[in-house]
C-alpha positions in Angstrom: 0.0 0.0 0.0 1.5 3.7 -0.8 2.0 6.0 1.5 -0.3 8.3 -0.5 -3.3 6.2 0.2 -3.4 5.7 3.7 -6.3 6.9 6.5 -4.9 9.5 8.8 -6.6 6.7 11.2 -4.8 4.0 9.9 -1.4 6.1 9.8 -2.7 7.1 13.8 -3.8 3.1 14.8 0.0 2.0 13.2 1.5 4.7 15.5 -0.7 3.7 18.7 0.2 -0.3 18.2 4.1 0.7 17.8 3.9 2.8 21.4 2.2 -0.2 22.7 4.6 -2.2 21.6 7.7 0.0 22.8 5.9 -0.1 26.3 6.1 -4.1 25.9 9.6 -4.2 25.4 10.2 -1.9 28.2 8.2 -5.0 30.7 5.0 -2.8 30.7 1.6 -4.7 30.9 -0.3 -3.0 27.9 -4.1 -2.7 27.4 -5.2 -0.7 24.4 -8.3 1.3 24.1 -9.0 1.0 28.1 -12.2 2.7 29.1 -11.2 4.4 32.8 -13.9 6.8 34.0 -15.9 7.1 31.2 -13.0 8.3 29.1 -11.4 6.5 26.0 -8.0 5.8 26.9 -5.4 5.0 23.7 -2.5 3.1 26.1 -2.7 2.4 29.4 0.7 0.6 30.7 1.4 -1.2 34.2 5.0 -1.9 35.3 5.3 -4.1 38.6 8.6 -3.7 40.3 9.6 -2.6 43.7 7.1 0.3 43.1 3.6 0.0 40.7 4.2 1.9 37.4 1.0 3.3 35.4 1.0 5.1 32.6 -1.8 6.3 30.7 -1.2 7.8 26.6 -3.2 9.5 24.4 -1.5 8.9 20.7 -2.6 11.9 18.0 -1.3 11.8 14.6 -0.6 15.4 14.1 0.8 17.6 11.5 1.6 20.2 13.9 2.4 20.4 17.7 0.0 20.3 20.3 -0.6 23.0 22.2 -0.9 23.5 25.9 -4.3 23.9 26.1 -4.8 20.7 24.6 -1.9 19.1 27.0 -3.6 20.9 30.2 -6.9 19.1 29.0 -5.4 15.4 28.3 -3.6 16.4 31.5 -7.1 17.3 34.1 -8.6 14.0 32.4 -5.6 11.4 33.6 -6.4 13.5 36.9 -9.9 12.1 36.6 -8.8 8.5 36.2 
């Protein structure tokens, strides 16, 4: 398949599964698309050690950077969880 003729959602879902994956090779328990408090969660990652490790990411396929607003938001909603 070209380049040209992928989704922006399929370019996003490849991106997602190869965090997920880096998170795996890291030890991480992985669970994709976790609902948490009524929210839609892309990654959510576990490392068990000496200390409990949780990670939760939101994956966006973006030409441009995000901007703080948009971090403060993704940022009061892993509050929430």
């Amino acid at each position: 398949m070209a380049l040209g003729s992928e989704t922006s959602k399929k370019i996003g879902d490849r991106f997602e599964d190869n965090v997920a994956q880096l998170f795996k090779l890291m030890r991480y328990n992985v669970e994709q698309d976790r609902l948490m408090a009524g929210a839609q969660i892309d990654i959510y990652a576990e490392l068990y050690s000496e200390e409990t490790r949780r990670v939760i990411i939101e994956c966006k396929n973006t030409v441009k950077p995000v901007g703080i607003d948009r971090v403060n938001r993704l940022s009061g909603q892993g509050k929430r969880i």
